[in-house]
ZAZADREN-561297 format. One record per residue (C-alpha): residue in three letters; x, y, z negated. Coordinates in steps of 0.02 Angstrom, whole numbers. Each point is the difference from the previous one (the first is absolute). Example, Ala and Ser with C-alpha at 12.3 -4.5 7.8 and 13.67 -1.06 7.14 Angstrom:
BEGIN
 residuo      X      Y      Z
     ala    615   -225   -390
     ser     69    172     33
end
This chain:
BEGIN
 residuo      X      Y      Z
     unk   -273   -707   -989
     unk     88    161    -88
     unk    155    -69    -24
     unk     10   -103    170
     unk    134     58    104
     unk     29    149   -116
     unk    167     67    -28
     unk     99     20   -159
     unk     25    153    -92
     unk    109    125    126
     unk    147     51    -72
     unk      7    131    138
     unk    -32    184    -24
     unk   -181    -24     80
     unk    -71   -125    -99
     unk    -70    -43    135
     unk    -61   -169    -24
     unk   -195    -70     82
     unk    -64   -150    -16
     unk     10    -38    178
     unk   -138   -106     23
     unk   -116     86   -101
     unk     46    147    104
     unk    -55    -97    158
     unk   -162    -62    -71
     unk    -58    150    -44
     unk     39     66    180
     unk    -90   -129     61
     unk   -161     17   -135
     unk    -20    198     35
     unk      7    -13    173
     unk   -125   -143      1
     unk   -115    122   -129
     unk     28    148    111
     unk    -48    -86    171
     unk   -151     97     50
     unk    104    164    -36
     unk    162    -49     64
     unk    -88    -62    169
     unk    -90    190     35
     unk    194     92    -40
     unk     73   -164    118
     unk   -117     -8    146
     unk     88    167    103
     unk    163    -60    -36
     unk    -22   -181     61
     unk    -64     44    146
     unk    146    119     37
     unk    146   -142    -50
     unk   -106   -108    118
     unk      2    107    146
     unk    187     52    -19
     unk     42   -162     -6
     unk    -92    -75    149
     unk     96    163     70
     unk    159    -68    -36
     unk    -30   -195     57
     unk    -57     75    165
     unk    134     77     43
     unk    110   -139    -97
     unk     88    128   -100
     unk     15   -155   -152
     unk    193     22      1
     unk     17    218     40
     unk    -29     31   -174
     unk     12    220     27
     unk   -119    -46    147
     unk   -125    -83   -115
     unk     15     98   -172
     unk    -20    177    114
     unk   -169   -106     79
     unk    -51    -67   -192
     unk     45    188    -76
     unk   -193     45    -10
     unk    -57   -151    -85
     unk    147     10   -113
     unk    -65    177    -49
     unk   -174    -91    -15
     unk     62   -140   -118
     unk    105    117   -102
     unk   -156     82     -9
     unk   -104   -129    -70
     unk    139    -61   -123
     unk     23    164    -86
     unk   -196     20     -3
     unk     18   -185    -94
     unk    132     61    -99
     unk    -83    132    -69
     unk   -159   -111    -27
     unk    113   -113   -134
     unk     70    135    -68
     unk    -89    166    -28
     unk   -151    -95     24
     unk    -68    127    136
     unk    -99    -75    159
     unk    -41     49    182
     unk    -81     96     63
     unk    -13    147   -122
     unk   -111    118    -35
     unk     73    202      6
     unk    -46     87   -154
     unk    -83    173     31
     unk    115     83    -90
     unk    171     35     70
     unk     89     54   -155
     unk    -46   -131   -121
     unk     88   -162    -52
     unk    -94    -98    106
     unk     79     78    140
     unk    180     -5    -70
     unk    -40   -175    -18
     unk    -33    -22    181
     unk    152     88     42
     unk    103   -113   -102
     unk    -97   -158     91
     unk     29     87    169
     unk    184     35    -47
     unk     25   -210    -45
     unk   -117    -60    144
     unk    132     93    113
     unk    167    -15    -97
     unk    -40   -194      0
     unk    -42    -12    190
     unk    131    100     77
     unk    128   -100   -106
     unk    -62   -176     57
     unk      1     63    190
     unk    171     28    -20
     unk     45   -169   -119
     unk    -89    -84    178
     unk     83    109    124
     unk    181    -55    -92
     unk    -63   -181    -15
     unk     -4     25    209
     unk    156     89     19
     unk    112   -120   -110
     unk    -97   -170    107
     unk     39     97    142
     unk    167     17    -46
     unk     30   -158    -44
     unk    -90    -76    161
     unk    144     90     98
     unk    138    -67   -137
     unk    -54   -158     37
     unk      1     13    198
     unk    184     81      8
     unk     74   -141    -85
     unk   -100   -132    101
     unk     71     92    140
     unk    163      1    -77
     unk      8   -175    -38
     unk    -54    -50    174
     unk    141    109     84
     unk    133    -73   -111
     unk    -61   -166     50
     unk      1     43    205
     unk    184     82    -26
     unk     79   -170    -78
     unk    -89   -114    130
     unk    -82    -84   -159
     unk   -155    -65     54
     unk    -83    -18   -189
     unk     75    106   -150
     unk    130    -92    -96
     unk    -23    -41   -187
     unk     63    126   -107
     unk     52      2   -174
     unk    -83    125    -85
     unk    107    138    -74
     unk    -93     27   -177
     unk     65    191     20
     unk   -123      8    140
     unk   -143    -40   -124
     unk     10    140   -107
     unk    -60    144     93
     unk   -161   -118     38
     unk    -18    -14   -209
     unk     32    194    -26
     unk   -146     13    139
     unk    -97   -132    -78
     unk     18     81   -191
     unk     -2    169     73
     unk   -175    -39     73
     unk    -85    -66   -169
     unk     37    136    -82
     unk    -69    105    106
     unk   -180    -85     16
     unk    -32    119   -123
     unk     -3    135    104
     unk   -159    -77     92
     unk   -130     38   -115
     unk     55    188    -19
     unk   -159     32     54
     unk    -82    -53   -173
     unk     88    122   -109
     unk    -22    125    140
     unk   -214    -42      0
     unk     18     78   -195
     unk    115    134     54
     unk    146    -77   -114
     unk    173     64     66
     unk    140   -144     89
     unk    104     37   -131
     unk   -121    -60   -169
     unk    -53   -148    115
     unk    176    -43     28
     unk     64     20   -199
     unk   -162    -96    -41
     unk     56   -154    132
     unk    187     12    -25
     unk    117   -152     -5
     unk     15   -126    127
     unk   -114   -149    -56
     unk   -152    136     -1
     unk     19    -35    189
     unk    -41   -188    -27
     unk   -138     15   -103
     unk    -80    131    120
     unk     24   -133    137
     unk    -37   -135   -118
     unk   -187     89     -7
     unk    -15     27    195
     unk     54   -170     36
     unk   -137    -71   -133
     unk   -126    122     87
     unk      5    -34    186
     unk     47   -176     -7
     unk   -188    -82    -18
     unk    -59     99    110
     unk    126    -11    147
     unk    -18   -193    -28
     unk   -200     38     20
     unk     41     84    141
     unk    103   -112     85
     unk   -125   -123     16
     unk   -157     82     56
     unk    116     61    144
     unk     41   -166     42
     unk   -170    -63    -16
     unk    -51    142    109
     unk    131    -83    137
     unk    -51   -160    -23
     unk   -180     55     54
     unk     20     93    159
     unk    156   -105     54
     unk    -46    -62    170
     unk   -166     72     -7
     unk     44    141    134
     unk    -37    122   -175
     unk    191     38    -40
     unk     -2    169     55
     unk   -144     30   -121
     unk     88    -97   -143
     unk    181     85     31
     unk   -126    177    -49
     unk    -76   -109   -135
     unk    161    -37    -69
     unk     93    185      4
     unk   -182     70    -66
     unk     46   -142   -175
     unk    178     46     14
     unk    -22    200    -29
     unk   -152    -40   -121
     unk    115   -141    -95
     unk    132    133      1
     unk   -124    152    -73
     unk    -54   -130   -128
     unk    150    -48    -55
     unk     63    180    -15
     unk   -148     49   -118
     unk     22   -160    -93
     unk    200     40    -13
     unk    -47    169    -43
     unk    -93    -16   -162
     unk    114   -132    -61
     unk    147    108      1
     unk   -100    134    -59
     unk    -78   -107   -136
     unk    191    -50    -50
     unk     77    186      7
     unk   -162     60   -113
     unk    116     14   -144
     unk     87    158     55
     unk    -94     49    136
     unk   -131    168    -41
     unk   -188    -56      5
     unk   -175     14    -65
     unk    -37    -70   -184
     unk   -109   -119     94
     unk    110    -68    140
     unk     19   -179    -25
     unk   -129    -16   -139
     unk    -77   -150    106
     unk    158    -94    -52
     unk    -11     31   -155
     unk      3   -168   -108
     unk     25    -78    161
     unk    152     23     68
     unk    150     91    -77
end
């Protein structure tokens, strides 16, 4: 199991190097062992996702992507929320709700200033890793459309009833690889908001991930993390169609089905979460006890 899917020594500068699948069962395990806690700081933001999104299918706003991330901005404050309270559970150990200490000028309290400090650094940063994830789909979305439309004007101009064959100029492919290796490496910059829980600065996180393959171990370990579940996922929805199909219940099991989409999706985030967490534990700061339930376990 520790060496299954686990990378060879980096050469890189990080030394960044997980076992990626030890990474993803231990996301997996401490969710599982923090259910009953994870389910009170989850409930609220649910419940939000759910209602934003049944906002958005109403109005059919699926393909306006500024549309739906300015309707899905307050549960994306409440999931960053929840994450960075996660976050600091694995790594400074600290739980919600706290208790505030009676004095104001002792450690305790510069403790809870610290927590306060990550708790916000960590969700203000993932509303605005979401918020670009909208823009650049967005973007994208309208990309795509202007060349449909271009291609469909060209056609309608020569008379040509279906687009010729082309031979494919391999000049034109290299832009789409620059975009493609341009976009690994930067999957790193999605989980800014775990260095940012601890209050560690962009620029450690970034000397402590350097080189290009860091990217494709970090996606190695999100891949290996939502992948079981998504499967999971993907057929309990379908069972769910298969049942009211025909039965004059689909409206009820279209709800049914968003309602295990956005708590699939919160899952899958928290699992994600502590893997990559569990696999940056090296350099990241925390507790002397964070990650002492994988001790002997995993490593």
């Amino acid at each position: 199991m520790n060496n299954l899917f686990s990378f060879p020594p980096s050469r890189s500068p990080s030394g960044f190097s997980p076992d990626v699948m030890g990474a993803a069962f231990y996301g997996y395990r401490r969710v599982w062992s923090e259910r009953a806690y994870l389910a009170r700081l989850a409930f609220i933001p649910i419940l939000m996702k759910f209602a934003s999104m049944v906002v958005v299918i109403s109005f059919e706003y699926q393909d306006n992507f500024l549309r739906q991330g300015l309707i899905m901005l307050p549960a994306s404050f409440a999931e960053g929320w929840l994450l960075a309270q996660f976050l600091r559970t694995l790594l400074m150990e600290e739980r919600w709700p706290t208790t505030l200490p009676q004095k104001t000028d002792g450690p305790e309290m510069a403790r809870l200033i610290l927590r306060a400090q990550g708790i916000v650094a960590a969700t203000l940063v993932y509303v605005l890793i979401l918020l670009s994830e909208y823009v650049l789909r967005h973007g994208l979305f309208l990309m795509e459309g202007i060349a449909g439309s271009q291609a469909e004007l060209a056609n309608v101009q020569t008379g040509a009833k279906e687009a010729a064959p082309e031979d494919g100029n391999p000049i034109m492919l290299i832009p789409a690889v620059l975009l493609l290796l341009g976009s690994i490496w930067a999957f790193r910059f999605m989980w800014l908001h775990v260095p940012f829980s601890v209050l560690m600065t962009p620029r450690e996180y970034l000397r402590n991930i350097a080189g290009f393959v860091t990217s494709i171990r970090m996606m190695a370990v999100f891949l290996a993390s939502i992948v079981p579940l998504f499967f999971v996922a993907i057929m309990v929805s379908q069972g769910i169609a298969n049942l009211v199909g025909g039965s004059g219940l689909e409206d009820i099991g279209r709800f049914a089905i968003v309602f295990l989409s956005v708590a699939a999706q919160t899952v899958v985030a928290l699992i994600a979460t502590a893997a990559m967490a569990f696999a940056m534990r090296g350099f990241l700061p925390k507790s002397p006890q964070a990650f002492a339930d994988a001790e002997g376990k995993v490593k």
